[in-house]
N, C-alpha and C positions, 0 to 999 in steps of 0.2 A: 316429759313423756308420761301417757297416764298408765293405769295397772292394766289398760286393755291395751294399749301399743306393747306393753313389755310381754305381755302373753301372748298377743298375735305374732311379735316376732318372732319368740324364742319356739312359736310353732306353726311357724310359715312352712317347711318342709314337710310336718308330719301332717296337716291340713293335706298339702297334694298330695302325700301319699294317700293316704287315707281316699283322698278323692281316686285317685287312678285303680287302688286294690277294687272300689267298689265300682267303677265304671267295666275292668277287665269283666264283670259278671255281667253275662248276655241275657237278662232280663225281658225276652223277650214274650211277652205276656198273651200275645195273641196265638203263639205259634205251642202247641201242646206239648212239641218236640224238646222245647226248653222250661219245659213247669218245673224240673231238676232245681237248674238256675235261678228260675224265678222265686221262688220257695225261698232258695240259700242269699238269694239277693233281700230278702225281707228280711228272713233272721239274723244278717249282718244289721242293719239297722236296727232293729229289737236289741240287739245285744251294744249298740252306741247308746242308747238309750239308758237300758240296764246300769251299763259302767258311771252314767253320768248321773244314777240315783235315781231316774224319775221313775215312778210307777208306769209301768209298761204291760201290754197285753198284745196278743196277738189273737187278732179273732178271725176266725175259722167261718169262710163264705162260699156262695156258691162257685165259686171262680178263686181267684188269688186271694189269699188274707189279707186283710187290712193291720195295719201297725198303730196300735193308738198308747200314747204316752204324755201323763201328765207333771206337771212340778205341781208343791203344796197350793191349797188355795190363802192367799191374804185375802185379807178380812178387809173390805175401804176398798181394796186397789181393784181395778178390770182384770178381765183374763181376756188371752187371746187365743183364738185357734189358727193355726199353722197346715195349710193344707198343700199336698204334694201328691207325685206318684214314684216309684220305683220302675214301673213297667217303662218300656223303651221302644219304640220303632222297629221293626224287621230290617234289615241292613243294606237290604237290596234294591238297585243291582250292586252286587259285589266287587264288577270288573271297576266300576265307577270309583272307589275307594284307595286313594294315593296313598293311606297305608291300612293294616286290618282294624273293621271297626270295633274290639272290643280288645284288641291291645295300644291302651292310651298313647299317643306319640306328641311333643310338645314341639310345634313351631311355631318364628314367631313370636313367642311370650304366647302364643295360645294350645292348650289340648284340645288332638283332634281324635275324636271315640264319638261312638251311639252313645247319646244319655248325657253329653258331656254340656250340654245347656238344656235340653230337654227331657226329665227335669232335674236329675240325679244332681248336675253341680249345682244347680240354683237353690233347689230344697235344702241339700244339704248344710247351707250357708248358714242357716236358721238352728241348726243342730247343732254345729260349731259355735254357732254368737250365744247359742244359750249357755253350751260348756264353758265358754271364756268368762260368759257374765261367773256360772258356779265357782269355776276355779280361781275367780281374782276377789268373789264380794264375798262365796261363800252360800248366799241365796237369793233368787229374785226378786223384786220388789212389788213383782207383778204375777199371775197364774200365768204359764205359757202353756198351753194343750197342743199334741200333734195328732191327726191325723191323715197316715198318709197308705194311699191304696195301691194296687197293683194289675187294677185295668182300664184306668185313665184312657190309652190308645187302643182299647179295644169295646169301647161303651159302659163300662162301669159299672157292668151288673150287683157282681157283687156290694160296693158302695150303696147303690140304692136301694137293694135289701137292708140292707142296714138299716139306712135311714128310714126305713118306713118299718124297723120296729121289726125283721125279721126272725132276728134269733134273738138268744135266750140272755140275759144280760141282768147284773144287777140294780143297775139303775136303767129309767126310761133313757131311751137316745136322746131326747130333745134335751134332758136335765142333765147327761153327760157330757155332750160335747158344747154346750152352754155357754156364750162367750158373749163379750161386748162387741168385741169385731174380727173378722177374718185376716188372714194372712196369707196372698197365693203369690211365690214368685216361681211364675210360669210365663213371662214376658219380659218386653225388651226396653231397653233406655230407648230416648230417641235418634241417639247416633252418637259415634265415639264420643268420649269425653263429657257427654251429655247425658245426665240420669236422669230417668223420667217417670211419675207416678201415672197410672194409668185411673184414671177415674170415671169412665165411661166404656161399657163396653154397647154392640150392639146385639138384638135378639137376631132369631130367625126363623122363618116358617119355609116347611120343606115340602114340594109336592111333589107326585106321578101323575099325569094323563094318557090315557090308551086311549085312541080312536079304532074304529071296525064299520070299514063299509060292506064291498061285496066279500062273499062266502071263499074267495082264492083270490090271487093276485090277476090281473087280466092283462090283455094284449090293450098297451095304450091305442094303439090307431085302429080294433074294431069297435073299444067300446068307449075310449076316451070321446068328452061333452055329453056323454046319456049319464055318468053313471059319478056320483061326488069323487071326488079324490083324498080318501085323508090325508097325504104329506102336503095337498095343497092346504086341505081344509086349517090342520094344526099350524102351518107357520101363519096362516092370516089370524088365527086366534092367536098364535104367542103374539106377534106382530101388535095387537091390538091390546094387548096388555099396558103399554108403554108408549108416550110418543115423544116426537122429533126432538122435545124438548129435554128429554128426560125425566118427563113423569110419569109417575106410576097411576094407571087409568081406574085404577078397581073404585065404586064409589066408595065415600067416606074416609079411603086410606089415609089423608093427612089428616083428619079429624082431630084425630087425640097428639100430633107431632109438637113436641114442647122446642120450640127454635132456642138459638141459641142465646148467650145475655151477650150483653154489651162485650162484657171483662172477659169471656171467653173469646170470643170475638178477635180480642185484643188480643189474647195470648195466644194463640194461634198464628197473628198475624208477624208476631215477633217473634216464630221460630226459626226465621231463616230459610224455611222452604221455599225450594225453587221447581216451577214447572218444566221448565225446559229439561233441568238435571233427571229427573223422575221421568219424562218423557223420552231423552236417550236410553236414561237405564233399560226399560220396558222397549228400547228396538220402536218407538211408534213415533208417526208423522202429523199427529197431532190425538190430544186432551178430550175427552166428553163427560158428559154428564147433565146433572141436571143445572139449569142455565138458571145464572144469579145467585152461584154459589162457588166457593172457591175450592180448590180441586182438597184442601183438608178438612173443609168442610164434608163435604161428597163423602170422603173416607170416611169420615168419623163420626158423622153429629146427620147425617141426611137418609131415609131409608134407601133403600135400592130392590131391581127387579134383575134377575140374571137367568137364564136358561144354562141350567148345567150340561145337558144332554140331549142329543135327539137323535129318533132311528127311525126308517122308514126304505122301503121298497132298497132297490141295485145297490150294491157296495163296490161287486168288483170291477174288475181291469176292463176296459171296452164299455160298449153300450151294450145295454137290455131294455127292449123298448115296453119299460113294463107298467102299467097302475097297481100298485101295490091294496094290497088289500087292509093296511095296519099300516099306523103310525106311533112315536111314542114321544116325550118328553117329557124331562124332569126339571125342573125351577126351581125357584125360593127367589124368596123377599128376604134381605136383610132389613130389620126393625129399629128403630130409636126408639127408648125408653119413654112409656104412658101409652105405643100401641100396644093391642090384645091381640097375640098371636090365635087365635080361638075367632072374634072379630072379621079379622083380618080375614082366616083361613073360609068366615062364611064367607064374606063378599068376594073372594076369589071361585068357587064352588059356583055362588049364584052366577056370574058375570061368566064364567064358561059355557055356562048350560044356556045361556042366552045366544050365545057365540057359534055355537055348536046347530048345524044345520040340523031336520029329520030325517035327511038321509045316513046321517053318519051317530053308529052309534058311541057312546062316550063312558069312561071309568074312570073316576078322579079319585086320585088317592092321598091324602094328608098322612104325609113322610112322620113328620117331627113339628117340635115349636115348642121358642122358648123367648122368655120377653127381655127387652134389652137392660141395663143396668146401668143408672148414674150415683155417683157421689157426691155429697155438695163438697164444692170449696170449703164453705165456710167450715165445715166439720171438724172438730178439734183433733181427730185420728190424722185428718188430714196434715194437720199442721206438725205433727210429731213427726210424723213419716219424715216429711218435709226437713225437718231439723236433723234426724238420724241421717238418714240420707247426706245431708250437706258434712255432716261431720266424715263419712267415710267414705267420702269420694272428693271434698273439699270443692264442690261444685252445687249449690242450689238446683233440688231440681226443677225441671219446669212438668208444666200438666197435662197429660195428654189422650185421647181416646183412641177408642181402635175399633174395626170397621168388625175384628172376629168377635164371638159367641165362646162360653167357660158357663158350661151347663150351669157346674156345683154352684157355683157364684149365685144365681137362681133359688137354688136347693135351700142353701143356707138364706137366703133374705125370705123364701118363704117359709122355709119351718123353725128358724132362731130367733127372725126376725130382725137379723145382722146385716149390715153392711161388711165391703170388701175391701183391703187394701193390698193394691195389685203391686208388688214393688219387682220389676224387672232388671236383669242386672247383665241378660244381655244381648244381643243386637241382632236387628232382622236380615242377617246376613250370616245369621250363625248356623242355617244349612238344619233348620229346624225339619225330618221325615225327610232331608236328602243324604247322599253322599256326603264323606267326607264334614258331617257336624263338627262343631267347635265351641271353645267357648275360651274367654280374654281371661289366664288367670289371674291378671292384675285386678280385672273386674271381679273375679271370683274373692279373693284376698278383700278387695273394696267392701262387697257384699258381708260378708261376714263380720267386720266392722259394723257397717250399717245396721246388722238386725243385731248386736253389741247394744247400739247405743238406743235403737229402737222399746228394751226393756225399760231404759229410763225413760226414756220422753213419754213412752205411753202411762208410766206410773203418775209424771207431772200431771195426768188429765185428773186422774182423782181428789190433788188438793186443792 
């Protein structure tokens, strides 16, 4: 047994504890009612920090503090940064919760709390692997950095002050949080028993459209055929965005689409994913998407066009025989890594206004946008991961992308210059902004190991 099995044993207990004392704190970061909590939910982790030696700070933003704590710099070896949040989900609906979410309850082999996979027990894992590496070698062989924020679920204000240099600080941002590569576990394996590195995420670009014909809503049968209709007019424009095939119409959109390799290809194909399984789950009678691609491809590796919203003339109960005078809808493109959400967002802009009758007048709004993120295989982080991983889960993991968008991941490739390593530890069934969250503390225990053994392997890249 090595110096890290006999310390993770002898503090498997105080590990849960420790996890449940900080999950009981209702963190919830969007809601002002508990800035109390949120506050004393940071300086519990400042003060984990503290006890474990590293230079620690709490920096004061416009929103929730950020927690940043660093171990010594080696000289030769990489650093890593360690990113996380504290802040947590609002709870609700509450009736929905088979027990209360901020008093931890374990069934199963699993706790169920807010926070308890997102992100509170995942992050924390990293906190713990670094104490065990302190308390068993003494000191790291590598710089570990943490920063981790507290309004992740409510936009990140504070965060992005930071990084552009906000407040007052003795070294620039860019030379403080410095690192060869990132660290976020804020995602999942690919299924029980299955660890899985995430190496791809996708971008996305967020729109509104408002249409405006006539000056009121009208009587359909005196003025309906004289007069455009926007709820007609908008669904033959979304309509026209996309067709039968599943492609995305804007011109140039696949332009800059890097497909996928061979080897990816291959490794995809031997996950064991099944259509049919996926298709019960989801309650559907059949699979779509875009044709000549396989349904993890689609997720993961293919861009996509979705209508999130739309409103327009009568809602309620009965008929109203009305032409509404306003329409609305809101979209997005999810993006694969090398398109230009910016790009993108003209040729969408231009292709409406082409779309868009002179009867009907038109406001387009660009939401957000952010570009997508790959990692190479070949990447030597890659392969660390890869080895830590396999040691504290005793399972190789396999490689996997995913269809969501993790702003910061962005943040940091464009102002460090860093790549990301996404290590998930757990499962998309862990009720991630629902009722009743959870998280496998076996995986939890696993994880902690993992970012254990992860200090060493990433030291190996240096010699």
């Amino acid at each position: 047994m090595s110096e890290f099995d006999s310390y993770l044993n002898e503090n498997h207990d105080r590990f849960e504890s420790d996890l449940f004392e900080w999950l009981r704190m209702p963190s919830i970061g969007t809601d002002s009612a508990y800035d109390d909590d949120t506050r004393k939910t940071a300086e519990w982790l400042a003060q984990k920090f503290i006890d474990m030696g590293l230079k620690t700070e709490t920096i004061e933003t416009c929103g929730h503090p950020l927690i940043y704590a660093e171990s010594p710099k080696i000289e030769g070896a990489p650093t890593v940064l360690v990113y996380g949040h504290y802040d947590v989900q609002p709870p609700d609906p509450l009736e929905l919760w088979d027990t209360p979410p901020f008093e931890p309850t374990v069934r199963d082999g699993k706790v169920f709390a807010r926070g308890a996979t997102d992100d509170k027990g995942q992050m924390i894992t990293h906190v713990f692997g670094v104490e065990a590496y302190l308390k068993t070698k003494g000191a790291l062989p590598i710089q570990v950095k943490f920063l981790i924020e507290g309004e992740e679920e409510s936009g990140g204000a504070g965060l992005k002050a930071f990084l552009n240099g906000e407040y007052d600080a003795e070294l620039p941002v860019k030379e403080k949080i410095s690192a060869d590569i990132a660290v976020i576990s804020d995602c999942s394996q690919y299924g029980p028993g299955q660890p899985a590195i995430t190496y791809g995420l996708k971008g996305i670009t967020y729109y509104q459209v408002n249409l405006t014909g006539p000056n009121r809503d009208l009587h359909s049968g005196g003025f309906g055929g004289t007069v455009a209709n926007p709820a007609n007019v908008l669904c033959k424009m979304m309509a026209a965005l996309i067709d039968e095939n599943g492609r995305v119409q804007i011109p140039g959109f696949y332009d800059d689409v890097e497909e996928l390799s061979d080897r990816e290809r291959e490794q995809f194909s031997q996950l064991g994913f099944s259509d049919q399984e996926y298709q019960d789950e989801l309650g559907l009678n059949a699979l779509a998407g875009e044709a000549g691609y396989t349904t993890l491809e689609r997720r993961w590796a293919r861009p996509t066009f979705d209508i999130n919203g739309l409103w327009s003339g009568y809602q309620g109960e009965g008929a109203k025989t009305v032409l509404p005078a306003k329409a609305g809808a809101k979209f997005s493109c999810r993006l694969v890594p090398n398109q230009n959400p910016e790009v993108i967002q003209e040729g969408m802009r231009k292709m409406l206004e082409g779309l868009c009758p002179d009867s009907i007048e038109m406001e387009f709004i660009a939401l957000h946008g952010a570009p997508g993120f790959v990692l190479s295989l070949d990447s030597p982080f890659m392969e660390a991961a890869a080895d830590a991983i396999e040691q504290g889960f005793g399972v190789r993991p396999v490689f996997v992308r995913s269809g969501g968008s993790i702003p910061v991941v962005n943040a940091f490739t464009e102002m460090l210059g860093i790549d990301t390593l996404l290590l998930g530890w757990g499962q998309d069934d862990d009720n991630l902004h629902s009722p009743n969250e959870k998280f496998s503390l076996e995986d939890f225990h696993r994880g902690i190991k993992s970012s254990c053994c992860l200090w060493d392997e990433v030291a190996k890249i240096a010699n």
